[in-house]
C-alpha positions as CSV (number, residue, x, y, z in Angstrom):
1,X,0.0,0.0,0.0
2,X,1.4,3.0,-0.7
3,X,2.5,6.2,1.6
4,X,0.6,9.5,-0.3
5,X,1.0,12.7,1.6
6,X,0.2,13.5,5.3
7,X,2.0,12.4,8.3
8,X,4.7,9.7,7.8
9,X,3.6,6.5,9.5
10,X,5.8,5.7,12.8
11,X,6.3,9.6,13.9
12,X,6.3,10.4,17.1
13,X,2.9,11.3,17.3
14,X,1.6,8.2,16.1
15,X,3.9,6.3,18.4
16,X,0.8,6.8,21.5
17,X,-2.0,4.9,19.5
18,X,-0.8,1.7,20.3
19,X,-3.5,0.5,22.5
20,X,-5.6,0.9,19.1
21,X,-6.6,-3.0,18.0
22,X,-6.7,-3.2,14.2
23,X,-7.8,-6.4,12.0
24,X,-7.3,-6.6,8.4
25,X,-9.3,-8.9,6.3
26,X,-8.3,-9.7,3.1
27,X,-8.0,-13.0,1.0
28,X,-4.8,-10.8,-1.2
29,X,-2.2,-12.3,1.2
30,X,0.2,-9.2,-0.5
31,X,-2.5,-6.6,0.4
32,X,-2.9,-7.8,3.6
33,X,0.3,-8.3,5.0
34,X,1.5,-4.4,3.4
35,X,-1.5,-2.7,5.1
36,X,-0.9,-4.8,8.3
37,X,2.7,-3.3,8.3
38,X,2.1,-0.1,7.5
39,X,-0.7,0.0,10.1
40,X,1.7,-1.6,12.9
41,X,4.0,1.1,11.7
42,X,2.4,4.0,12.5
43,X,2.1,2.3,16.1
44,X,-1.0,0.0,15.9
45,X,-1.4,-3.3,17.1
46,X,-2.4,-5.4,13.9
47,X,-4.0,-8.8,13.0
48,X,-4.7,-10.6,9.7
49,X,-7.1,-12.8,8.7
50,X,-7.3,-13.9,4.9
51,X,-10.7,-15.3,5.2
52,X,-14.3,-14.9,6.7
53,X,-14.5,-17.7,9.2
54,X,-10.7,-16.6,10.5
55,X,-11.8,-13.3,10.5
56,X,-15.1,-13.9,13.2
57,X,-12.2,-16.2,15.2
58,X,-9.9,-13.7,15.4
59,X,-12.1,-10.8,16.1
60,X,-13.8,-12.9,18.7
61,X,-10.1,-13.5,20.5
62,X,-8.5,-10.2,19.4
63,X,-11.3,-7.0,19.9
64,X,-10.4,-5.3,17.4
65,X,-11.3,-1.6,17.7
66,X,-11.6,-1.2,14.2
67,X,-11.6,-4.1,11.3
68,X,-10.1,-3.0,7.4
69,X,-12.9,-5.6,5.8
70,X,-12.8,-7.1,2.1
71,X,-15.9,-7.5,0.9
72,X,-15.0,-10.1,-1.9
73,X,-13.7,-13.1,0.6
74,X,-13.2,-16.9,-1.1
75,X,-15.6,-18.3,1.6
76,X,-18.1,-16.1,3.3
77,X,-18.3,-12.4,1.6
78,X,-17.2,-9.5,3.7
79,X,-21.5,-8.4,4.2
80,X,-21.7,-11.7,6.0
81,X,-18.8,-11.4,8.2
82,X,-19.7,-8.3,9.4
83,X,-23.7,-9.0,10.8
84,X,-22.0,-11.7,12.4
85,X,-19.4,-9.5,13.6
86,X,-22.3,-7.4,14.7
87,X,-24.6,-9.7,16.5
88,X,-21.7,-10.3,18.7
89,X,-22.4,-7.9,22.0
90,X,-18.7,-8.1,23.0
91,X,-17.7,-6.0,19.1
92,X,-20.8,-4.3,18.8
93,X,-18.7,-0.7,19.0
94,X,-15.8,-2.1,16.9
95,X,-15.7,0.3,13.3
96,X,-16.3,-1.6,10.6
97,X,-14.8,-0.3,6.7
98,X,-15.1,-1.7,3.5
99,X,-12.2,-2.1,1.7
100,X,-13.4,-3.0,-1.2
101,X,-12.8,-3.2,-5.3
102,X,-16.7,-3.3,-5.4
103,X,-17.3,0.7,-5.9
104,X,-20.6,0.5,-7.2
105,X,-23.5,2.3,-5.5
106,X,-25.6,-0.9,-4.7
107,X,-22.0,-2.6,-2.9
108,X,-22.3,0.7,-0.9
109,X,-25.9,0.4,0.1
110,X,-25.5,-2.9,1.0
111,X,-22.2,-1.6,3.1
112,X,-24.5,0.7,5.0
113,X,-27.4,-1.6,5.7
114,X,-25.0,-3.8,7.7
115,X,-23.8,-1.1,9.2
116,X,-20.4,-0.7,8.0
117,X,-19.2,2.7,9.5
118,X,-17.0,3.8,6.7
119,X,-16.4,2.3,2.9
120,X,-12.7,2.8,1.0
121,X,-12.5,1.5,-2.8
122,X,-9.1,-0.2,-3.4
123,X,-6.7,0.7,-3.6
124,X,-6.6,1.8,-0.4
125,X,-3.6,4.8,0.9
126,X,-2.4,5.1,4.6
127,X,-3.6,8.8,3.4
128,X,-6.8,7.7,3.7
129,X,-6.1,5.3,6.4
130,X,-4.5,7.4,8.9
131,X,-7.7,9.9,9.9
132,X,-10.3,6.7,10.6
133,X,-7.3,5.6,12.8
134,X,-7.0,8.4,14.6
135,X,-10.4,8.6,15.2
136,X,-10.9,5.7,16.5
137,X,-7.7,6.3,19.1
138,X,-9.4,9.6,20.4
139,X,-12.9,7.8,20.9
140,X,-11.0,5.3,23.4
């Protein structure tokens, strides 16, 4: 993923939102693993899952406060992850974001009828990254 603009990831400012739980869901291995890194660069504490099913495991361990959500997973898509990821009580006020390569207006309205807080079209930039991070650190 790359770096466009804004604050370089692992400044010192950053450095403080490390109680911030991130989990990033994405069945593009490459994807995954270079968000994850540049997320746990800028100070995060990150987890990946490359499919539905690990995905509700490790959210259900982990408590995330926010999860980076494909919506196009190989075997539950991303809308049915995240009602299940919603029924549970325990990650009811997790934030939940699309990223998606779906940017179509009906993969949006589906997005929102879930409740998905935010929606991000690959490919994704820590640009756009970095301010639903931070807002998440100064809700905690």
């Amino acid at each position: 993923m790359p770096y466009q603009g804004g604050q370089q990831p692992g400044s010192d400012s950053d450095r403080a939102l490390r109680r911030v739980r991130v989990l990033v869901v994405d069945d593009n291995r490459s994807f995954a693993h270079a968000c994850a890194r540049m997320i746990q660069l800028a100070g995060f504490e990150v987890r990946t899952a490359f499919d539905g099913v690990e995905a509700i495991v490790i959210a259900a361990e982990f408590h995330p406060n926010i999860t980076l959500l494909d919506i196009g997973l190989p075997d539950i898509d991303g809308y049915e992850v995240a009602r299940q990821l919603r029924s549970d009580i325990t990650l009811q006020a997790m934030t939940i974001v699309a990223v998606s390569s779906y940017g179509h207006d009906e993969a949006r309205q589906q997005a929102r009828s879930i409740e998905f807080n935010h929606y991000l079209v690959k490919p994704v930039t820590f640009a756009e990254l970095h301010p639903l991070l931070q807002t998440i650190q100064q809700d905690q």
